[in-house]
Backbone bond lengths (Angstrom), bond angles and torsions (degrees), N, CA, C in turn:
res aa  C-N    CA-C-N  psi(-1)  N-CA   C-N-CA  omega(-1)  CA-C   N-CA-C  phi
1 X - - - 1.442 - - 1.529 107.18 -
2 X 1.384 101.77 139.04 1.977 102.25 -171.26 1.785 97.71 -101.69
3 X 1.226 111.17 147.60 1.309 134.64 177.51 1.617 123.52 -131.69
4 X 1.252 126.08 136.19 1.310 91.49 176.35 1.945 93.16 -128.56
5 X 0.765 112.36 110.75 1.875 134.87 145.75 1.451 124.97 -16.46
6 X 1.361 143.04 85.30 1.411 127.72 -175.43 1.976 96.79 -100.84
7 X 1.163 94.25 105.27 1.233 83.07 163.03 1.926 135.37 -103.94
8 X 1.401 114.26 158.10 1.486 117.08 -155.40 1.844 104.57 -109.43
9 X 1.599 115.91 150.66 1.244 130.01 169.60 1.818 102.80 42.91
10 X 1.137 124.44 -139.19 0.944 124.02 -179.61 1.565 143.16 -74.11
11 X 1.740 89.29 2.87 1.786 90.25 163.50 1.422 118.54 -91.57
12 X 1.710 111.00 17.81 1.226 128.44 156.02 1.846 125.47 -70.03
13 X 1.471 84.50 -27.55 1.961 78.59 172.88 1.216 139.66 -50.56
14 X 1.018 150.56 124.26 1.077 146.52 -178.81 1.892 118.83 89.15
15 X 1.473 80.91 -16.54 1.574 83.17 -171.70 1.561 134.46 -130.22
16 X 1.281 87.34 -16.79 2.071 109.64 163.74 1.612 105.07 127.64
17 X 1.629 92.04 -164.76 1.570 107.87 161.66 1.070 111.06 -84.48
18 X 1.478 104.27 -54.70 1.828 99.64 -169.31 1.896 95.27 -132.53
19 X 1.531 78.63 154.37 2.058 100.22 -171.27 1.565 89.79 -122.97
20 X 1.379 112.39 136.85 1.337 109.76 164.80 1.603 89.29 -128.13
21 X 1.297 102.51 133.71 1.897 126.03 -160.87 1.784 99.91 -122.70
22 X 1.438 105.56 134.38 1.580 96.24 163.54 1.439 100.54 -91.99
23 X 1.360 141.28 157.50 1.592 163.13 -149.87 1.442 126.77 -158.71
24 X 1.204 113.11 113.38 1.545 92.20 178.40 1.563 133.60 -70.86
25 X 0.951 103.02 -175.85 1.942 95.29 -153.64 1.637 101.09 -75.33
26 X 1.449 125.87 -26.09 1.550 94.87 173.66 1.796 115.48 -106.64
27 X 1.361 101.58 27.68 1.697 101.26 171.70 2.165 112.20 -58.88
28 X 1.572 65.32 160.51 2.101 81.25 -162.59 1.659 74.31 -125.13
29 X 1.384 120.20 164.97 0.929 150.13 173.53 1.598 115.52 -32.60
30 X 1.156 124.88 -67.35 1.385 150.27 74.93 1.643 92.49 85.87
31 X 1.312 110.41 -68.80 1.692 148.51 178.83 1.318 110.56 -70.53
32 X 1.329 117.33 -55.35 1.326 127.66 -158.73 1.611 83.72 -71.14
33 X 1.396 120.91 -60.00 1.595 102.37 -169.66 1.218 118.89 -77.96
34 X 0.888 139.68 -4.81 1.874 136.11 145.59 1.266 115.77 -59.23
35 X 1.371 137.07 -44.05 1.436 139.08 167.31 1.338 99.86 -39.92
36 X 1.799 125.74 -65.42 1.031 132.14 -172.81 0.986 141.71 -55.52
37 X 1.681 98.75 -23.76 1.580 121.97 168.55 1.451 113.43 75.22
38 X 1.363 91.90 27.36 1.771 105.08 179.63 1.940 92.04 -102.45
39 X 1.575 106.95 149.32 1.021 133.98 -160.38 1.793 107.44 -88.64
40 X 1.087 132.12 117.40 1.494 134.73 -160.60 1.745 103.31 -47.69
41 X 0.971 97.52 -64.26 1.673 106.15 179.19 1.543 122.76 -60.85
42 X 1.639 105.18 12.49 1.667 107.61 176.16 1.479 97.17 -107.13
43 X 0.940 112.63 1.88 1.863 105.25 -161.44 2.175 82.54 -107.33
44 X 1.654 109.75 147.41 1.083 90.40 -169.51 1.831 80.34 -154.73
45 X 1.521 118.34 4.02 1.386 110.59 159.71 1.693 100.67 -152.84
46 X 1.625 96.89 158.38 1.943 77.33 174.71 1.163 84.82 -136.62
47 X 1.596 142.88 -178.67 1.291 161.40 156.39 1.552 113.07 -142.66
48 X 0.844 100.44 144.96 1.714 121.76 -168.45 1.436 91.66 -122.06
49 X 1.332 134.90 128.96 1.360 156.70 -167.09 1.515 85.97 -0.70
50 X 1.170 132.01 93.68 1.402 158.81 -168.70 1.687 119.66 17.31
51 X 1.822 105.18 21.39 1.225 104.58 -163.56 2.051 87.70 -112.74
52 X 1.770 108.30 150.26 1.519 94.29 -167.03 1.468 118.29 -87.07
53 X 0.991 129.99 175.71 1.385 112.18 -131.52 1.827 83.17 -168.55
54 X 2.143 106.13 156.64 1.588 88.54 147.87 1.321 105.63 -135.28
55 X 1.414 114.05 -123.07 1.783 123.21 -156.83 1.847 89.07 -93.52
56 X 1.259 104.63 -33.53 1.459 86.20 -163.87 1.733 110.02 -90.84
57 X 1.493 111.68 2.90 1.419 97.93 -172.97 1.637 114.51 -92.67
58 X 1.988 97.30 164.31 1.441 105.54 -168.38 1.269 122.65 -55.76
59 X 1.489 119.63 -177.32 1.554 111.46 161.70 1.227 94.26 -134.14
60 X 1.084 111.51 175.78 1.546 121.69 176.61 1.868 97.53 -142.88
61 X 1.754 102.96 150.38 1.621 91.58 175.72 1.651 119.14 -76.01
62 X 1.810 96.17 163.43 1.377 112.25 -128.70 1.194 166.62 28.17
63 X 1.279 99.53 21.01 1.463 125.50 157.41 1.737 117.97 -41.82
64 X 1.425 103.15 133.06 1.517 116.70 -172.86 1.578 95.38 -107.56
65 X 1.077 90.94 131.85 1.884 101.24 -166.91 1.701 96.00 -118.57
66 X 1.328 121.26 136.65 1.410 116.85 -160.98 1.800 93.07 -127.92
67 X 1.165 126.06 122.92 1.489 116.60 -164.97 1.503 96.66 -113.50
68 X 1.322 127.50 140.99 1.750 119.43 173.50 1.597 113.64 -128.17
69 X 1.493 139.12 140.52 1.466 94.33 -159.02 2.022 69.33 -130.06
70 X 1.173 96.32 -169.32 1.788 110.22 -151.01 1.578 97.04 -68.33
71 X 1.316 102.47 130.56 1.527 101.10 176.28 1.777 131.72 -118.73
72 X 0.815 136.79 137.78 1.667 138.92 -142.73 1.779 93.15 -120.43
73 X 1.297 97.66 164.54 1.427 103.41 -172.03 1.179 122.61 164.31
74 X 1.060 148.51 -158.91 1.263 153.25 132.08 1.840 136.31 -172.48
């Protein structure tokens, strides 16, 4: 199943804006960031074709998975 991944700020390093990943058919979110090799506790919003979403939910194919990871500022 194809997905494609937009990723935000610095969980872009190394790896882009956007990842399009093949997945097997009952991956949850969950998956997508282990493939990525991004660390559970960096991800701090998710969206599923722009609706919010978390680690454990499904995907279905072509689903746009939107990853956001904790952001500082002030």
């Amino acid at each position: 199943m194809k997905l494609e991944v937009r990723l935000f700020s610095y969980l872009r390093d190394g790896r882009g804006k956007e990842v399009y990943l093949d997945v097997k058919e009952d991956a949850i979110v969950a998956d997508v960031i282990k493939m990525l090799e991004i660390e559970d506790n960096e991800v701090a919003n998710v969206l599923i074709n722009n609706f919010n979403a978390d680690s454990s939910s499904t995907l279905k194919e072509g689903d746009s998975v939107s990853l956001f990871p904790l952001l500082a500022g002030g």
